[in-house]
N, C-alpha and C positions, 0 to 999 in steps of 0.2 A: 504494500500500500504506500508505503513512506520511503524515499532513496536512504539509505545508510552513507554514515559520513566513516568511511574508514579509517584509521591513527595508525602510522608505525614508526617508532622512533629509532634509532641506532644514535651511535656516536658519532656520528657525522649531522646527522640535520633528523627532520621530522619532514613527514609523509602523507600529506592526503588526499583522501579523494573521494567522489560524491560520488556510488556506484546507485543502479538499477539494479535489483535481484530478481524484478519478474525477467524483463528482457538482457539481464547478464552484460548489459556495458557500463562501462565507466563516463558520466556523464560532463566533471570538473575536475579536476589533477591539479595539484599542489605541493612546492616542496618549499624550506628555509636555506637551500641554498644558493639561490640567488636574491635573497631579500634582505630590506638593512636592518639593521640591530647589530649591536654586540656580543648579548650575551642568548642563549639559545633561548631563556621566556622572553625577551625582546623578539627575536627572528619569529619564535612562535605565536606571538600577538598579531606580527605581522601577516602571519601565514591563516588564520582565522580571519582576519578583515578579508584578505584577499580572496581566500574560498567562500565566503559570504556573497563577495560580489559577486564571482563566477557564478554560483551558483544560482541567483538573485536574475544575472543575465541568461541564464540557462530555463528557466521560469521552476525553479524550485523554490518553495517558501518553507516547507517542514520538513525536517530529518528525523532521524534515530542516529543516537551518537553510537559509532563502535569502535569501544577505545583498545580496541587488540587486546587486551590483558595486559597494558599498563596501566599502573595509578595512577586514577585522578588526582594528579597534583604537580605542582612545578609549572612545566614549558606545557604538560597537555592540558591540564586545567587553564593555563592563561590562553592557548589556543581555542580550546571552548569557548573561553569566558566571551572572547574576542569575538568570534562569530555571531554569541546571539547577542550579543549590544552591538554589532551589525546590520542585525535583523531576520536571522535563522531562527526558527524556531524548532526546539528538541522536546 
């Protein structure tokens, strides 16, 4: 019913993407390594605004957040956070 918003972190940057699971494509792609900030919850605020937009121009309005099996906290919670004072709604 709802695009899921995918998270994957490593030690290099953070990873998202706005996927479809009825029809199985990836709708909005996003990463923090070309985005400014210094420190990785900067890049990742960035990277929420950003996937907000896309996705915003893509005509999605509501998600399901799926945070991979990392803790909501840090760089993925300020990515959330970013998104919906964007205008996503989760």
């Amino acid at each position: 019913e709802k695009p899921r918003l995918a998270v994957f972190k490593s030690n290099q940057g953070i990873y998202a993407q706005v996927i479809d699971d009825s029809a199985g494509k990836t709708l909005v792609a996003g990463d923090t390594r070309k985005l400014s900030g210094k420190t990785m919850t900067e890049k990742a605020t960035s990277l929420g605004k950003d996937i907000a937009e896309k996705a915003k121009k893509a005509g999605v309005e509501t998600i399901v957040f799926d945070r991979g099996g990392f803790r909501y906290q840090g760089a993925i919670a300020a990515m959330a956070d970013a998104a919906r004072e964007s205008g996503l709604k989760f």
